[in-house]
Each structure stands twice: as structure tokens, then as C-alpha cells.
N, C-alpha and C positions, 0 to 999 in steps of 0.2 A: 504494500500500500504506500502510499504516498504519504513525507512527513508533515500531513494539514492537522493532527489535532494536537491539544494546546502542550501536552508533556514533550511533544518533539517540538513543536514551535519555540517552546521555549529554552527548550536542551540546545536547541541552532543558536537563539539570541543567546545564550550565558556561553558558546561556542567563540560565536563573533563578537564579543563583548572581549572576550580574554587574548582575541588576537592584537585587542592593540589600537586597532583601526578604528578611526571614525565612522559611527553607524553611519548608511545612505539615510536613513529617512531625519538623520540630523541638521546633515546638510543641507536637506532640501526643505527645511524648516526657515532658512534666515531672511527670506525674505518675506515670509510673513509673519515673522518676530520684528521686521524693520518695519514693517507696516501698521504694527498694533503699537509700538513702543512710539510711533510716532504722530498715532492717534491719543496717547497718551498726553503729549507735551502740546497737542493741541490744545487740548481739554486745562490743562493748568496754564498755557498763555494768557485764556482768558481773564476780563479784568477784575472778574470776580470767582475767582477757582474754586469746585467745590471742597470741602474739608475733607481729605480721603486719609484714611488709616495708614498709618505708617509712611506718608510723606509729609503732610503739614500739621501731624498729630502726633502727638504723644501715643506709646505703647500700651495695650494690656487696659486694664480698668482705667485707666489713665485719659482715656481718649480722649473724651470730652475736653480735656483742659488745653489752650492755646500754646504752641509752641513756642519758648520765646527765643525772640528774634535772634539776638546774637550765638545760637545753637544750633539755627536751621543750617548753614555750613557745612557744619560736621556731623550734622545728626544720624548720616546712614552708616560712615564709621563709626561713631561710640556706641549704637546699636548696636552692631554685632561684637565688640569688646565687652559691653555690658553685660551681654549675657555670656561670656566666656565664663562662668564660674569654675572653683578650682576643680579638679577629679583627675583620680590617677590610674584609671584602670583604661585601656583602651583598643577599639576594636582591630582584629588586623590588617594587613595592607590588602587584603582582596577585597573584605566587606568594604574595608572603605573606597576602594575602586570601584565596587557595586552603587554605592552608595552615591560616589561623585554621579555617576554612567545613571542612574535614576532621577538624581536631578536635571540634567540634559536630557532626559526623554520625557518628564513634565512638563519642561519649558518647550520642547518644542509644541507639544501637545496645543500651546494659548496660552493666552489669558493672563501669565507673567508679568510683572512693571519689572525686563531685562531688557538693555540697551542690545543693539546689534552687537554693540560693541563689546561689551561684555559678553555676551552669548558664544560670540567667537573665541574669547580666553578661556570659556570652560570648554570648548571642545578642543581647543589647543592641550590645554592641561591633560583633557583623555588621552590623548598621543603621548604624553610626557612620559617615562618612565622613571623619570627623577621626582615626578609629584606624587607624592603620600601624603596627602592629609592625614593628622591628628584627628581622631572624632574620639568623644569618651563612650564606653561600653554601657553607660548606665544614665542616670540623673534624667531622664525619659518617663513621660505617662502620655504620651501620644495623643495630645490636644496640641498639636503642633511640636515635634520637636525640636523647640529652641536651642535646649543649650549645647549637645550634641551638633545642630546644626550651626552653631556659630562658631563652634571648634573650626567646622568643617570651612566655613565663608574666609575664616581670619586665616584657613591657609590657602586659601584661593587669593588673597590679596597680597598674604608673603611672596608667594610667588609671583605676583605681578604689583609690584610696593608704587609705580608709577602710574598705576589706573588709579582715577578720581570720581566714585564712585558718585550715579547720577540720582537724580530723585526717584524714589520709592526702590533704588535697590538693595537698601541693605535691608529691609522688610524683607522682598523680597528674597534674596538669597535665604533667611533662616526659616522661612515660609515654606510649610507643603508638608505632605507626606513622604517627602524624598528617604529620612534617615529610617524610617518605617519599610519602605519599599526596600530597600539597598539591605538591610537587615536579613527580610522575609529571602529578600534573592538568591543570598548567599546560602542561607538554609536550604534550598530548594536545590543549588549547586551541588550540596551532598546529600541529595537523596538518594540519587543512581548505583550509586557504589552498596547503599542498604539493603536497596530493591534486588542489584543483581545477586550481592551475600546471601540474603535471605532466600533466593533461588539454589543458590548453591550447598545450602547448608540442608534445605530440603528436597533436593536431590538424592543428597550422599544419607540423609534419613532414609528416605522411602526406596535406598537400593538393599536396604532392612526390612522395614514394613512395607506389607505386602497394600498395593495399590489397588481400586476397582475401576470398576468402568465410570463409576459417577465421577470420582473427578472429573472425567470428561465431558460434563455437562456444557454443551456448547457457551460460551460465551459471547457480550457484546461487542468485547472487543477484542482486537486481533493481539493487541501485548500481551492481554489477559491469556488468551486461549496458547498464544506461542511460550508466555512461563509454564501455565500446567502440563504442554506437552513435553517442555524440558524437564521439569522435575519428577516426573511419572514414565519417562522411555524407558530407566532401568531395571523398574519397577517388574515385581511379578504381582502377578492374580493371587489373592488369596486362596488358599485351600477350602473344599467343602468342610462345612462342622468349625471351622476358626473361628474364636473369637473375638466379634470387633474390640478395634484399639480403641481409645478414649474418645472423648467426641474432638476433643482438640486438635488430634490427627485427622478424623474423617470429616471437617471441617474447613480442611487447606483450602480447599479450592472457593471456598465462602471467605476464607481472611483474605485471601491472598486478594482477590477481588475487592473487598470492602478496603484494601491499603493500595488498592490501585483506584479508586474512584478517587480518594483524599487527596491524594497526589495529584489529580486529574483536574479537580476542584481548586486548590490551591494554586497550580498551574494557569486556570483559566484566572482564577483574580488576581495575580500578578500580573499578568496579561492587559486584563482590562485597567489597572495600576498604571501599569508603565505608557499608557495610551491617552488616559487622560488628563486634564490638567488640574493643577494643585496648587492652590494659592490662596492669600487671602494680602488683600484685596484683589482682585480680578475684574481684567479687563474683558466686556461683555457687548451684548448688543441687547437692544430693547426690541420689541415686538417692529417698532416703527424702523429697526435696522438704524437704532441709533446708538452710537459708543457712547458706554459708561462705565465706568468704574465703580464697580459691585459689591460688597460684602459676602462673603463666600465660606462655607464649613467644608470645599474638598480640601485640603488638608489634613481631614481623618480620613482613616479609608479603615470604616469596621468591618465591609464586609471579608478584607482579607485577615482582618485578625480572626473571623470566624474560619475561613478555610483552615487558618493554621494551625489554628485550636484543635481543627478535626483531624489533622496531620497526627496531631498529636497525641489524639484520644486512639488512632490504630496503629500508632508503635507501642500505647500501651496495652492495647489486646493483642499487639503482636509477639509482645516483651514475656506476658501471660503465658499464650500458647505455647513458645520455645521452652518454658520455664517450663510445663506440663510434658512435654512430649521428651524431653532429654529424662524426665523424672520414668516417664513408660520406659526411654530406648534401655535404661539401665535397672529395669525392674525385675529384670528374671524372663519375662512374656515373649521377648524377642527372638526369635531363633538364629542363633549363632552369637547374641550379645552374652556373656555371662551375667547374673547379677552385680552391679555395682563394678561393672568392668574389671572384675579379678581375673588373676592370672594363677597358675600353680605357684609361683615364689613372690605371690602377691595378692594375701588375704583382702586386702582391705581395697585398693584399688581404686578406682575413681569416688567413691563413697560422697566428697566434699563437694564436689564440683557443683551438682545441680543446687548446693543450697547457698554456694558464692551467687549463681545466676539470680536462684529466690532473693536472696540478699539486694539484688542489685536491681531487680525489679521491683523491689519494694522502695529503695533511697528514690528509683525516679518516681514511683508515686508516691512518694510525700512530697516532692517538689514541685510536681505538674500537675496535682488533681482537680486543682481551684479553677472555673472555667475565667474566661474573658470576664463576663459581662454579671460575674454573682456577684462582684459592688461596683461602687462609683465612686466618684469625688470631684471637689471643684477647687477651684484657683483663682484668683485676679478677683477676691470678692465676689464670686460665682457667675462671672464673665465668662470661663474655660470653664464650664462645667458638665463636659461630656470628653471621658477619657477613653481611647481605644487598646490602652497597653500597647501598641503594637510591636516598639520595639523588643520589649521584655518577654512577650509571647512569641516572638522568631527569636530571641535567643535561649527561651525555655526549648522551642522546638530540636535548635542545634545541641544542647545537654543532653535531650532527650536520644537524637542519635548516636553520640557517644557510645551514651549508655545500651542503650539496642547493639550496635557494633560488639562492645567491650561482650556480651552475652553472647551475638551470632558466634565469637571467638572460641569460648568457651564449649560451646555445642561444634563448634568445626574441631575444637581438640580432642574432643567425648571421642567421634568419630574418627579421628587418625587412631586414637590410642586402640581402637576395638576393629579396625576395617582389616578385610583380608586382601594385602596385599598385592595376590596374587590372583585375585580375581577379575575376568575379563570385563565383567561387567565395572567397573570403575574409569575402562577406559569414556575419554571423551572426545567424540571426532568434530572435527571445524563445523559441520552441520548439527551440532549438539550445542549451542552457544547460550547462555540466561539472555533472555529478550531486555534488551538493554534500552534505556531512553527513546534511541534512534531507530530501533528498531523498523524494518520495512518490509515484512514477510518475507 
């Protein structure tokens, strides 16, 4: 098949995002980034400009109050200085490469108060290899975030310390969903490597347990049905009179599915993220196809903190299942496993292992079981008073893969320590491959 749906659309952009190069649909954004920014400075030539948010206003609760005079100069720098507050933990150089590469695909998106001329030095910067923004890993409740984002502005300027930053762009820059987006991206970066372990780990299971024909229940989709058929080739037919395994085995092909829709899901609203614009204030058109300058809430984007939540919620029925069925391979039930993976000059044998996994699927449910949206809170005197987590729930998601990995490890070591070596069925020929990302039938 062809890569049209959103896990390969997007596996191509985080593809062509890490080669370096300037997206095409970036480039072919600047002229109507020159067209809007320059319907902007119409709108404030006039003799009487309206009061817009974060150019002839003060920030946050604050609004309302006139800016005074001998400030409006500087005001789009100490903007984003202001909110530099201290923090010393910080994300690393790819997230923040995602991160920058999210903010240039919101601005092109509209709606932005970014000069041409500016817009040109963040896609400069993307070329750079020498630019690594600073952004802090935390200090985030995603009703915009600022100060993470001002990190990020104030090395956009280091790096160009001779740009004179124009009206409304230092709003601007710390404005949007971008550090939210670049977070979520990054996470989604390494999901592929889980997806295909996860296949591989129950492969080298079910070339133990004995497979049926239901796993083959046709699927929707074509990744879906090309994993089950990789993991089930080696597989034999149960014997008449066998007893089924647990349900968490006879189940695979139900998880496996349900952590491929998540993916699928989260995939599509990142997608629709990096497409739309994200600003506050926002440049707009009235019904009469007339420029305004707007007040705007894209700048949260809950619906991907919901995908990512659900990302989240099937590594931990995933983290479950593996916990359960390494607990079966080593139960005794197995034919050819020993109990507890003993040997003759090795009573005890694997005994520990499933309940480091137990262990470690319990540390990530106490850390991830709290959803998105069971509280709230507010800010600015209850001005920002709808928060999306969002950075914090894509970097719950990212621990959460760790931890899923650090277990798939464990269940791949079960399986060296007890596999028969010399069995042909282990081979794996280039037409046996875990259906990966990119997968194209």
C-alpha cells in the first residue's frame, strides 16, 4: 500500500525533519507570512491602532493596563527575558530541534504577528547545526508555554544578537502550542522501535505457545494484519484437548490492535498540530474578508494531550500483558520451558525476573495513572484558566517507554536464557521482517 495514513505520514515528516533540510511547505509559506505581517502594520499605522495583546499591552492579567511609553522600545525583548525564569533541568538537542521545526510549521500554518524577516532566521536556524536551543524540561502547565518557550526565543536571538525584534514579536515567539507539539513529537519518534520490540519479543513467545487461527482475524488495517502475521509464522497449532493459555496471551491480537489504533490516533493529532496555526493574538479575517487581529485559545491543543494520554493508557495494558505472559512462559504449562527457567546445575533459575518486570510495571503506574483532565487550575488571577499538561503528559509518555523497553528487555532475556538454539524454527528470512512504521505491504 501506499504511505497515505497518518503513522507513515508522519514516520516521513520526523524522517525529513532529521535530514536537516528545510521543509518545502516552509518555504513556500513566506510569502504569505509577508502578506499577513504586512496587513498587520497596516492595521497599527492607523491613527488610532487598536489595543492588541502583547504589542501595545501589557502581558497576562495585566492587559488592560497602558503600556508606558518609555518601554514600548524594548518591550518585545524584556518579554521574553522576563519570562526566562531560573531551571536547570533541560530537554535534549533533538526534542529541542523538534521543538524549534514545530514552531516553523505553526507559523507557517497563519495567523502569527512574525516578520518575513524573522520567519527567514528561524528557518535559517533549522539548517544550522551549530543551533541548540536551551528549552527547560519542566516549569510547563500548557496554557501556553511561556517559560520553556522563552528559553527557546532568547536562543533564537543569541544566535542572531543583530535582529531588532519588531512589534508583536516577542509575544509572538513564546506564543503557541509549539513546546507542547515538539515534546508530543519527539515521543512519537520513539515509538517505532517499541512497536517493532514488542513484535519481536512476541514472536520468539509464540514460537513456544502454541498459536490459533483467531489470531488471524482479519484486520483493518494492513500494519495491523502484517504484525500478526509476523508474530504467528513460527507459531504451531495447538494440540486437541490443550489447555488455553491465559487470556492475556489469547488476547495479542486484540492488544496489539488496540496499541496500534493509539498510535494511529496520536499520529493523526500531531498531524493536525503541526498544520494548524497557534497563536495568541492572531491574525484573522472577519466574515466581511476583513483583517483583524483576534484573541485566540489555539495555543492549547487538548485534543493531542488526549491522544497521548491514550498512548499511554496501552503501554500500560501493554506493560500488564508482558508482565502476565512471561509469568505463564515460566510457569511449568509451557512445553519445553522448565519451570522458572531451571537448569540441572540450576535450581532456582530465572525465579526473579518476572517480578523485577511486576516491579516495574507497577513504578510506571504510580507515575502515569492520573488522567489529563481529573483537575485543573488557573493563573494570571484566573485569566489562564484552562491547562492542557501537555508538555508533562508527552514526557510522562516518553518514561513510560523507557519503562515498557526496560521490561520488552527483560522478556527478550527470559527467552535467550530458555530458547533452543538449534532450532530451525528461530530462523528469520528478509520476508519475515516486524511491520515497521513505513511499512508498504
Amino acid at each position: 500500500m501506499p504511505h497515505s495514513d497518518e503513522i507513515s505520514l508522519l514516520a516521513e515528516l520526523i524522517s525529513d525533519i532529521r535530514s536537516g533540510r528545510v521543509l518545502a511547505e516552509l518555504s513556500e509559506a513566506r510569502s504569505h507570512i509577508a502578506e499577513q505581517y504586512q496587513a498587520f502594520e497596516d492595521i497599527m499605522a492607523a491613527d488610532a491602532p487598536p489595543h492588541i495583546y502583547g504589542v501595545n499591552t501589557l502581558p497576562g492579567h495585566r492587559e488592560g493596563e497602558p503600556m508606558p511609553a518609555d518601554f514600548a522600545s524594548s518591550y518585545q525583548r524584556n518579554l521574553i527575558h522576563n519570562h526566562c525564569l531560573p531551571q536547570t533541568e533541560f530537554v535534549d538537542r533533538e526534542t529541542a530541534y523538534f521543538i524549534h521545526l514545530a514552531k516553523c510549521l505553526t507559523i507557517s500554518a497563519g495567523g502569527a504577528l512574525i516578520s518575513p524577516d524573522l520567519y527567514q532566521i528561524l528557518l535559517d536556524l533549522s539548517e544550522d547545526p551549530e543551533f541548540a536551543p536551551q528549552i527547560p524540561a519542566g516549569a510547563s502547565y500548557s496554557s501556553g508555554d511561556v517559560i520553556p518557550a522563552a528559553y527557546w526565543a532568547r536562543s533564537v536571538l543569541a544566535a542572531r544578537p543583530d535582529y531588532d525584534l519588531k512589534p508583536g514579536e516577542g509575544m509572538a515567539l513564546i506564543n503557541g502550542a509549539f513546546v507542547h507539539i515538539g515534546t508530543a513529537l519527539a515521543g512519537f519518534s520513539r515509538l517505532e522501535k517499541v512497536w517493532t520490540t514488542y513484535q519481536e519479543t512476541t514472536r520468539q513467545f509464540l514460537m513456544r505457545v502454541p498459536a490459533n487461527d483467531a489470531f488471524m482475524t482479519p484486520a483493518a488495517q494492513p500494519r495491523v494484519e502484517a504484525a500478526l502475521r509476523f508474530v504467528t509464522e513460527t507459531s504451531r497449532y495447538p494440540a486437541p484437548g490443550d489447555l488455553q493459555p491465559p487470556v492475556s496471551v489469547r488476547a495479542i491480537p486484540q492488544t496489539l490492535s488496540a496499541f496500534h489504533t493509539s498510535i494511529a490516533g496520536f499520529a493523526r493529532e500531531l498531524l493536525a498540530s503541526l498544520s494548524q496555526p497557534s497563536s495568541n493574538p492572531r491574525i484573522g479575517k472577519t466574515v466581511q474578508v476583513e483583517t483583524r487581529i483576534l484573541p485566540s485559545g489555539s495555543f492549547v491543543a487538548p485534543s493531542l494531550s488526549l491522544a497521548t494520554g491514550q498512548v499511554i493508557d496501552s503501554i500500560l495494558m501493554l506493560g500488564w500483558t508482558l508482565v502476565r505472559r512471561m509469568e505463564y512462559f515460566l510457569s511449568g504449562q509451557v512445553e519445553g520451558v522448565p519451570r522458572d527457567g531451571t537448569g540441572p546445575n540450576d535450581p532456582i533459575g530465572l525465579i526473579q525476573w518476572p517480578k523485577l518486570a511486576a516491579a516495574n510495571l507497577e513504578h510506571m503506574r504510580m507515575l502515569n495513572s492520573r488522567r489529563v483532565f481529573a483537575s485543573g487550575g488557573a493563573t494570571s488571577y484566573g485569566v489562564e484558566d484552562f491547562w492542557t499538561h501537555g508538555m508533562i503528559v508527552a514526557q510522562q509518555l516518553s518514561g513510560c517507554l523507557d519503562t515498557l523497553m526496560d521490561i520488552l528487555e527483560l522478556e527478550q532475556t527470559i527467552q535467550r536464557q530458555v530458547r533452543d538454539e538449534t532450532s530451525s524454527r528461530t530462523d528469520t528470512t528478509p520476508e519475515s521482517r516486524a511491520a515497521g512504521f513505513l511499512y508498504s505491504g
